[in-house]
C-alpha positions as CSV (number, residue, x, y, z in Angstrom):
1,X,-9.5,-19.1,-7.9
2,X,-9.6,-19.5,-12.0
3,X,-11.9,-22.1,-11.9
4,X,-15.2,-20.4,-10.1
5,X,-18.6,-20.9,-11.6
6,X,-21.8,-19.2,-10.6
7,X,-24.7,-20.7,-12.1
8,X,-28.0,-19.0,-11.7
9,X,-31.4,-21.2,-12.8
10,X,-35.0,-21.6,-11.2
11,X,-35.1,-25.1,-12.4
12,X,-33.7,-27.3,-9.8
13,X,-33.1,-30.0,-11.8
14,X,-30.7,-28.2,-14.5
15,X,-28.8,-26.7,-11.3
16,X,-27.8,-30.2,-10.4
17,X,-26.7,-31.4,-13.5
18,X,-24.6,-28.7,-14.1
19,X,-22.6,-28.7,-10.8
20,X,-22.4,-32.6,-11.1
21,X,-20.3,-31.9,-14.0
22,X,-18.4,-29.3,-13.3
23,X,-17.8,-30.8,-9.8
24,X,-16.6,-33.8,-11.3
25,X,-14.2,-31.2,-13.8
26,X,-12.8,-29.6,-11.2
27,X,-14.5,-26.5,-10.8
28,X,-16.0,-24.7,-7.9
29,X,-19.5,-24.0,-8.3
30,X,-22.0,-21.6,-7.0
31,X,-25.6,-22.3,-7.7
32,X,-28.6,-19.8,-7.4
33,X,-32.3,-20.1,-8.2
34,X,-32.8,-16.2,-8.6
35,X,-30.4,-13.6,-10.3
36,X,-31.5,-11.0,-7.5
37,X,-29.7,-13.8,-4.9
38,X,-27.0,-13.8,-7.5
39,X,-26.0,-10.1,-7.5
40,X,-26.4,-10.3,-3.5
41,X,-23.6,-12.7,-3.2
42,X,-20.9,-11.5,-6.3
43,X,-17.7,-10.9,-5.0
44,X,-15.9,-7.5,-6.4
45,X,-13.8,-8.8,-9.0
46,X,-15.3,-12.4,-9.2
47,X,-12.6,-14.8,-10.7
48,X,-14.9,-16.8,-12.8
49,X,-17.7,-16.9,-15.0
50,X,-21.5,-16.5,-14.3
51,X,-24.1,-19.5,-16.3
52,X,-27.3,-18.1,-16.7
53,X,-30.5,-19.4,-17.6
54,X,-32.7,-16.5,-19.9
55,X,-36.1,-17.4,-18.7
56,X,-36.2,-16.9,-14.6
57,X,-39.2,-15.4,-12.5
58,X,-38.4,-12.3,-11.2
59,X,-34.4,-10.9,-12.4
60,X,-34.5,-12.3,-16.2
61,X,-31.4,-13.8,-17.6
62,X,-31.3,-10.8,-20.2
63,X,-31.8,-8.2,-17.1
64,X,-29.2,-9.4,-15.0
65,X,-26.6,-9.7,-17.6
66,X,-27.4,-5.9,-17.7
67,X,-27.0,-5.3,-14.5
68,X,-23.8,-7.5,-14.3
69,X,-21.9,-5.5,-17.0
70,X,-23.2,-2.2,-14.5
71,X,-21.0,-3.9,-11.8
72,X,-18.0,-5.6,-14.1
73,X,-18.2,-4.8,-17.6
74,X,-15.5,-7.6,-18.5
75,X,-16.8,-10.3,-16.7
76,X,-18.0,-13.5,-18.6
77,X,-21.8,-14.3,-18.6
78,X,-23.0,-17.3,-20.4
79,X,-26.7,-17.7,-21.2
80,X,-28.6,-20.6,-21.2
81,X,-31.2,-20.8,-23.8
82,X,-34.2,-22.6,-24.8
83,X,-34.9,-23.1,-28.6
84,X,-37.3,-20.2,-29.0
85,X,-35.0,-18.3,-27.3
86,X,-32.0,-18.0,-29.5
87,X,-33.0,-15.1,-31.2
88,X,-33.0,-12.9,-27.9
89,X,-29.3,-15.0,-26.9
90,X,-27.7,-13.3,-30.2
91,X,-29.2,-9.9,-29.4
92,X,-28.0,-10.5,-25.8
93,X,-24.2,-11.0,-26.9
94,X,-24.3,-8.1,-29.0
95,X,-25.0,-6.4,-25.6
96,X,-22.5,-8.2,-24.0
97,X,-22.7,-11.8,-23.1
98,X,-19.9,-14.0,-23.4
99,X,-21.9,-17.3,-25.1
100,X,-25.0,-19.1,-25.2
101,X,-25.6,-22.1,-24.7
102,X,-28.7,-23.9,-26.1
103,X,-30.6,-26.7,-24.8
104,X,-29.9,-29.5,-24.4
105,X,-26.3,-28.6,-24.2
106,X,-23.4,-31.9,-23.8
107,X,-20.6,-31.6,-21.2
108,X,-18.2,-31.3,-23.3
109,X,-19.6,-27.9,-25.1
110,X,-20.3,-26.7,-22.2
111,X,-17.1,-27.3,-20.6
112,X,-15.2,-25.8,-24.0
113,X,-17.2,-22.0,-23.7
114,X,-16.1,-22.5,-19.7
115,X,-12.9,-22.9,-20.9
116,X,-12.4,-20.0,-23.3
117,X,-14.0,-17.7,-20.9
118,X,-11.7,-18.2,-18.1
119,X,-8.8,-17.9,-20.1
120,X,-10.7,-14.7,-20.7
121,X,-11.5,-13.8,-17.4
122,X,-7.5,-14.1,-16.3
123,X,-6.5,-11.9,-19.0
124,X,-8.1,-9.4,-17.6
125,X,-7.7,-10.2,-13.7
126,X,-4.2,-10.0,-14.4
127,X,-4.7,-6.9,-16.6
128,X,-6.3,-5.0,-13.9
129,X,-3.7,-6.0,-11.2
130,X,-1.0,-4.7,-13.4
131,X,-2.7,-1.6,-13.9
132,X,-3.0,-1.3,-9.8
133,X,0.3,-2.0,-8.7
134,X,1.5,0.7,-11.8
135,X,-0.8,3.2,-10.3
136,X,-0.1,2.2,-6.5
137,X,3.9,2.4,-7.2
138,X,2.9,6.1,-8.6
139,X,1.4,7.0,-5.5
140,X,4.1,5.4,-3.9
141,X,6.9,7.0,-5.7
142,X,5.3,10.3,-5.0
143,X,4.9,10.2,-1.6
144,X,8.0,8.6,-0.6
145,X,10.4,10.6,-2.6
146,X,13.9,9.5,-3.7
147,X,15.4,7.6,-6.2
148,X,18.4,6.3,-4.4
149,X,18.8,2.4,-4.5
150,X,17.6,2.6,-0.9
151,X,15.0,4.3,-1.3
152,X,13.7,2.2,-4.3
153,X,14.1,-1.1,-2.3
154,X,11.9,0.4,0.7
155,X,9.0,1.3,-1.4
156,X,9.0,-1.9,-3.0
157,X,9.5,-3.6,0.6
158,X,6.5,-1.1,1.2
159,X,4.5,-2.1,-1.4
160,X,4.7,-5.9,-0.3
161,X,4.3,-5.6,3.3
162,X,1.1,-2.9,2.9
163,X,-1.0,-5.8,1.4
164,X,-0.1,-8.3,4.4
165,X,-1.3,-8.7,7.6
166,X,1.8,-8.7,10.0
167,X,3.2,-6.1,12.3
168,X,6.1,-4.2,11.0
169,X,9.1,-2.6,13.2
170,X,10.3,0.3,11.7
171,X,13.9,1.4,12.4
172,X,15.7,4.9,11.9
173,X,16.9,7.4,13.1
174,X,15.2,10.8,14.3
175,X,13.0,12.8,11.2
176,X,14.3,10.3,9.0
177,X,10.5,9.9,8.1
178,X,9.1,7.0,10.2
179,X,5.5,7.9,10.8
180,X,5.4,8.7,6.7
181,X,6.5,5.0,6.2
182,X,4.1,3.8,8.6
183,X,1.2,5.7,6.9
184,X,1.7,4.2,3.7
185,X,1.9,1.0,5.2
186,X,-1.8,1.3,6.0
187,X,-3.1,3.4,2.9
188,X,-1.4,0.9,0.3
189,X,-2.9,-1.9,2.1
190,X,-6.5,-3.4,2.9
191,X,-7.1,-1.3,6.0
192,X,-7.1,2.2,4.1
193,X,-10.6,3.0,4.6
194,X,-10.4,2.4,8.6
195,X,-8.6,4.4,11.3
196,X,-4.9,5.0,11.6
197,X,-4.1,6.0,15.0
198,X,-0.7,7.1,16.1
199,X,0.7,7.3,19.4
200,X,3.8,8.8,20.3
201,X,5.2,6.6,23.3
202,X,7.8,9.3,24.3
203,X,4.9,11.8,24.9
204,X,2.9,10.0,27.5
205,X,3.6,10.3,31.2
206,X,4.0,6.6,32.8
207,X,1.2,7.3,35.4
208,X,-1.2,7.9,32.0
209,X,-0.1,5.3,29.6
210,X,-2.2,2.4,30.7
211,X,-5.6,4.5,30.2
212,X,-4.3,6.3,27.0
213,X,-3.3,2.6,25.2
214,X,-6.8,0.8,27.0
215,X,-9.2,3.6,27.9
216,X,-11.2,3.1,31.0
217,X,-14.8,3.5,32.4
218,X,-16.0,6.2,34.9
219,X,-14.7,6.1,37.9
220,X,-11.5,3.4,37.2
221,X,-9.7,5.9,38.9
222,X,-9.7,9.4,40.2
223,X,-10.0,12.1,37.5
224,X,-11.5,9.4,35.3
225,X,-14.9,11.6,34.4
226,X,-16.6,9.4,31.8
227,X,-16.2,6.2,29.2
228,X,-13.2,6.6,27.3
229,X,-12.1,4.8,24.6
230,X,-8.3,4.2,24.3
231,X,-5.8,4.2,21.4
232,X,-6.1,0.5,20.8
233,X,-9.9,0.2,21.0
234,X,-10.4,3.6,18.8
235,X,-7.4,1.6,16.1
236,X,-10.0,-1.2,16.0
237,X,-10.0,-2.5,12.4
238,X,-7.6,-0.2,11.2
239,X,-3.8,0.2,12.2
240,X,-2.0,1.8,15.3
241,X,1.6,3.2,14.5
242,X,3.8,3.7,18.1
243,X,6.3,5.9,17.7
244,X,9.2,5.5,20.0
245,X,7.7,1.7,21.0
246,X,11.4,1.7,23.6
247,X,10.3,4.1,25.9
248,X,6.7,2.0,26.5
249,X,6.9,1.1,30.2
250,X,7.5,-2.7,30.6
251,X,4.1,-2.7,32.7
252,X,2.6,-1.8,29.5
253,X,4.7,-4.0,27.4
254,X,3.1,-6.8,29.3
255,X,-0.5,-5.9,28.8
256,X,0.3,-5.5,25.1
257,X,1.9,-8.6,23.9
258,X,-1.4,-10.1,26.0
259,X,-3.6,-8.1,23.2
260,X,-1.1,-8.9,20.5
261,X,-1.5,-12.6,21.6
262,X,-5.2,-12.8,22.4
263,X,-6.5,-10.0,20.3
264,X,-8.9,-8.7,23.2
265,X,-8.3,-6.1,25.6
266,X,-9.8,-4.3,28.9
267,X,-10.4,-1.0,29.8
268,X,-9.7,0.2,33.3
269,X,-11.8,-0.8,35.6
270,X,-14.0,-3.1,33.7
271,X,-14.1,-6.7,33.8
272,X,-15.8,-7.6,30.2
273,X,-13.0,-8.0,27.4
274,X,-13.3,-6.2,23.9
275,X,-12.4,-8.0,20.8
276,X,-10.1,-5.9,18.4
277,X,-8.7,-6.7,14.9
278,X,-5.4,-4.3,14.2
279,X,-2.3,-4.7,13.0
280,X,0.8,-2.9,14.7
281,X,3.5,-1.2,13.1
282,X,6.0,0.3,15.6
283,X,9.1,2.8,15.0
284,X,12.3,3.2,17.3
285,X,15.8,4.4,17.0
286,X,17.3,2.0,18.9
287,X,17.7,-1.9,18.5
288,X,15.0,-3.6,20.1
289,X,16.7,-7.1,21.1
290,X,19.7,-5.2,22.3
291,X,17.5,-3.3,24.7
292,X,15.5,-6.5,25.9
293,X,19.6,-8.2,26.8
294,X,19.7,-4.5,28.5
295,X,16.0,-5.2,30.3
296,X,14.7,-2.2,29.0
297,X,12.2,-4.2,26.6
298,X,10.6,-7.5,26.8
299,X,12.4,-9.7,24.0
300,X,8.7,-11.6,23.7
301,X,7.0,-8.2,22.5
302,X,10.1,-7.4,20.9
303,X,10.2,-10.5,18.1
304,X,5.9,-10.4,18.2
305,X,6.2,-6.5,17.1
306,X,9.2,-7.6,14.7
307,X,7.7,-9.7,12.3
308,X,8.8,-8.2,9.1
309,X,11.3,-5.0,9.6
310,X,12.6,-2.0,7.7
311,X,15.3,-0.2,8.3
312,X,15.2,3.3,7.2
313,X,18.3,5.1,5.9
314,X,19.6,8.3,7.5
315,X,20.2,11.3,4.8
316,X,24.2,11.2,4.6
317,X,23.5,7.4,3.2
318,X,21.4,8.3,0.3
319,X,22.7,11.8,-0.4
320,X,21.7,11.5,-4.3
321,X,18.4,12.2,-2.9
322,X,19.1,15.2,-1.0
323,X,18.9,17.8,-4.6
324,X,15.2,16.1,-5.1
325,X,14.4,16.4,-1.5
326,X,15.1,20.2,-1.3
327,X,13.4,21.0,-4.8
328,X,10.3,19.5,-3.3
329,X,10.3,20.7,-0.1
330,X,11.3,24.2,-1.7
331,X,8.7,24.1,-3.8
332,X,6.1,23.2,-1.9
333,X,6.7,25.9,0.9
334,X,7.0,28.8,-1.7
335,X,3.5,27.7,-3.0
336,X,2.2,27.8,0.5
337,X,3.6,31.3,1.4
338,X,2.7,32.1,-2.4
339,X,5.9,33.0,-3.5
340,X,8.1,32.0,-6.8
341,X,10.3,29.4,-5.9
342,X,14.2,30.1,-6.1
343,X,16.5,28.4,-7.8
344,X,19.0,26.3,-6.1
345,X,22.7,27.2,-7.2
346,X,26.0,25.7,-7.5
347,X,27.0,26.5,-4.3
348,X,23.9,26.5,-2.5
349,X,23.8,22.2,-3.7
350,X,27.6,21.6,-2.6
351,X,26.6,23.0,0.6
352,X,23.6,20.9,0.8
353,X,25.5,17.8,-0.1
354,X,28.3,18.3,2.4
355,X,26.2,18.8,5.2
356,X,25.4,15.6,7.2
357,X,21.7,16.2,8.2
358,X,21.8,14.5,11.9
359,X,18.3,15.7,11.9
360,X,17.4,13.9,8.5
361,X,14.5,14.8,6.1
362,X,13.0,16.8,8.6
363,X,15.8,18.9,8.8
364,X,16.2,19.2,5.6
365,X,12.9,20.2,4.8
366,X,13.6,23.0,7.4
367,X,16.3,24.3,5.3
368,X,13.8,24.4,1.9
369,X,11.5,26.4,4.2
370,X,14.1,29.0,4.9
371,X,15.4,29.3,1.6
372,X,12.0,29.6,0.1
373,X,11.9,32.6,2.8
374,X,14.7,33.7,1.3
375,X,16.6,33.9,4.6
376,X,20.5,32.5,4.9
377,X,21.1,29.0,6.4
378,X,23.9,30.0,8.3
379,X,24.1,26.0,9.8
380,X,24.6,24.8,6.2
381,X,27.4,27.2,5.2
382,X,29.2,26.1,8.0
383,X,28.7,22.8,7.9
384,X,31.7,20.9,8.1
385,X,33.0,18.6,5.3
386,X,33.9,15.7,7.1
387,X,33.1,13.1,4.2
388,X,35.4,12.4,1.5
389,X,35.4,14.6,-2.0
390,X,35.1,11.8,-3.5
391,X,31.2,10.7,-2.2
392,X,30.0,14.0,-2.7
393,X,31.5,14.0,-6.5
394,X,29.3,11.0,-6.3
395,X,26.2,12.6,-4.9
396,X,26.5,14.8,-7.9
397,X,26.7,13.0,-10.4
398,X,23.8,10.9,-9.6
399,X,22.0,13.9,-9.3
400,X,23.6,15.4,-13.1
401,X,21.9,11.9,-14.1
402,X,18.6,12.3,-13.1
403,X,18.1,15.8,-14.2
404,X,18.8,14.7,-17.6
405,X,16.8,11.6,-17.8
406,X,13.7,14.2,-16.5
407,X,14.3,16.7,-18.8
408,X,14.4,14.4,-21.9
409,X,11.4,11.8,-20.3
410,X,13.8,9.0,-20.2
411,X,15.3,9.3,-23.7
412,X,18.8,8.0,-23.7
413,X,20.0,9.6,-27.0
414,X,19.3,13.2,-25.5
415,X,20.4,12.2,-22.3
416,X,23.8,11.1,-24.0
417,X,24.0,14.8,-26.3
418,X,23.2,16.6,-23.0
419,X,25.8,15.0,-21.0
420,X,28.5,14.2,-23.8
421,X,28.7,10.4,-22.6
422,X,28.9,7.5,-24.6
423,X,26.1,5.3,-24.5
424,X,28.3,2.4,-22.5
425,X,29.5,5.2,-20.0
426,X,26.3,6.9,-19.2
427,X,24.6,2.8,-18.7
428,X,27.7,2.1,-16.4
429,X,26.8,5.2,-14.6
430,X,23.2,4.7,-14.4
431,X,23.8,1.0,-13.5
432,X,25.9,1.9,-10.4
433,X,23.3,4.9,-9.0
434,X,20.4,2.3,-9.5
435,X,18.6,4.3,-12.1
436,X,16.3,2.7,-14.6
437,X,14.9,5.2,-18.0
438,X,11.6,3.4,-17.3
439,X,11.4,5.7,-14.0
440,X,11.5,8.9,-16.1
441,X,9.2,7.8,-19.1
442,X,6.2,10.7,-19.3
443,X,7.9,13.0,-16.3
């Protein structure tokens, strides 16, 4: 909160004073007799101001202002002075302190430097946050790759779920690029720097699942040579992604929504529960409620796993992404082999945009692979054109679009030279693919 105070002086007396009156302002105070107990206890990014007295034993006022602009070079420090003192305040703000105050000091001129250095202090806060979520959308837009309307929604749905702690139900359909949504759930969010553990619920044999979700102890059954620890246990802290969460077995769906529920599980054959902190983000093809009405899921897990979902579009509903898609991929797979990549022609991109892709992005990133091989994609030529002229016309254009806005970095007026279009046609246009010049500023 914009209203924090951390007050650091050895003299008891001065602490109370101070925190009477900013108590009584409104503020919330921290107080601390030593600076060393002060830099203990500083939150990263500290949404206040630190009050400091210059003369303490041990940590000086002047020395842990130094070692305060070490940690947060913008953050506020106020020094409280005695009248000999003064002389070493001034020098002290030329190295970086915020005010000082000297005593005795009133209320009210205390309260007024408070004032102006949290309206400060949230200048920069908010600075800094806008600086993040520019770089984390960066990251974002490079990773998940498209610039479709649908695609532009999920990474902003991305972006707001990452930071929150509920369990997310992703929904699409095979290589459409669940597990890739998944991870970015956990590296755009708090949980980054702990596991991410993914477990493909198809894969498992029923007689195994229990001790590859809980683990077990030696000698829980036969064949069980050793401690070990189980998806859920080893997830601990972090995040555990089931793929394919439909084909869990509903004996396992039970002991689940009991973790989900109590966060603690047990391994087989023990008897002593293990607290575990993880958030859940599952993927399936299939609708989840449809298959509990079917009693092939428990509808109990089913609305526990879906508390915020996204829906992942298939290829042949975003095919403006498909030329962007293919460069990458392409690219990327002639630099591995260490080749040059090839260019894409005309036909080759009216065969790409008529085919349907059942298998999705990782089909298509199949195709780049070949064609970076420089082999034929026989499957593509004879693809059938079962959608209209008009959506692929569309397809096209989108993608005429965005390969001007990148070559010119976003400038309309070369955009509109390049393309012959009137500045009221080409905004109609960009307005009904969803693109936005911002996106191409710097490309």
């Amino acid at each position: 909160m914009l209203n924090s105070v951390i007050v650091v002086d050895d003299e008891a007396s001065i602490r109370t004073a101070v925190e009477q009156w900013l108590s009584l302002s409104g503020f919330s105070v921290q107080l601390f007799a030593r600076g060393e107990d002060c830099l203990a206890r500083l939150p990263r990014d500290f949404p206040g101001v630190v009050l400091s007295d210059v003369r303490m034993p041990g940590l000086s006022g002047m020395q842990l202002l130094e070692r305060l602009r070490q940690l947060d070079p913008d953050l506020p420090v106020i020094l409280l002075t005695g009248h000999g003192d003064v002389p070493m305040a001034v020098e002290a703000m030329r190295n970086g302190a915020y005010d000082f105050l000297e005593k005795p000091f009133t209320p009210q001129h205390l309260m007024g430097s408070l004032g102006r250095a949290l309206e400060k202090r949230q200048l920069v806060l908010e600075n800094r946050r806008l600086h993040e979520q520019a770089d984390l959308k960066a990251q974002l837009e490079s990773t998940l790759l498209g610039m479709s309307q649908g695609l532009q929604q999920l990474r902003r749905q991305v972006l707001e779920l990452a930071s929150l702690p509920v369990n997310v139900l992703i929904r699409g359909e095979t290589g459409s690029g669940k597990e890739r949504v998944a991870r970015c759930l956990h590296d755009f969010g708090p949980r980054a720097d702990k596991p991410f553990v993914a477990l493909n619920c198809a894969a498992i044999p029923e007689s195994l699942f229990e001790a590859e979700l809980f683990g077990h102890e030696s000698g829980a059954f036969t064949g069980a040579q050793g401690k070990r620890i189980g998806k859920l246990e080893y997830a601990n802290g972090g995040t555990l992604f089931l793929d394919e969460i439909e084909s869990m077995p509903l004996a396992q769906q039970a002991k689940l929504l009991r973790v989900i529920q109590e966060h603690k599980l047990e391994r087989l054959g023990a008897n002593q529960s293990i607290e575990v902190d993880l958030r859940i983000i599952a993927a399936t093809k299939p609708d989840l409620l449809q298959e509990a009405r079917a009693g092939r899921f428990r509808e109990d897990l089913a609305y526990r796993l879906n508390v915020a979902e996204l829906r992942l579009a298939p290829l042949r509903e975003r095919r403006e992404d498909i030329p962007l898609l293919f460069e990458h991929f392409a690219r990327a797979s002639a630099e591995r082999l260490g080749r040059n990549a090839s260019p894409v022609s005309g036909a080759q991109l009216a065969h790409l945009l008529a085919h349907d892709w059942p298998g999705n992005v990782r089909e298509l990133a199949n195709a780049a692979e070949r064609h970076a091989l420089g082999l034929d994609a026989p499957t593509l030529a004879a693809a059938p054109q079962t959608h209209s002229l008009a959506g692929q016309m569309e397809a096209f254009e989108a993608q005429c679009l965005r390969a001007a806005l990148r070559q010119h970095k976003g400038e309309i007026k070369g955009v509109m030279e390049t393309l012959q279009l009137p500045r009221r046609t080409l905004n109609e246009k960009m307005q009904r693919h969803g693109l936005v010049r911002e996106d191409f500023l710097g490309d």
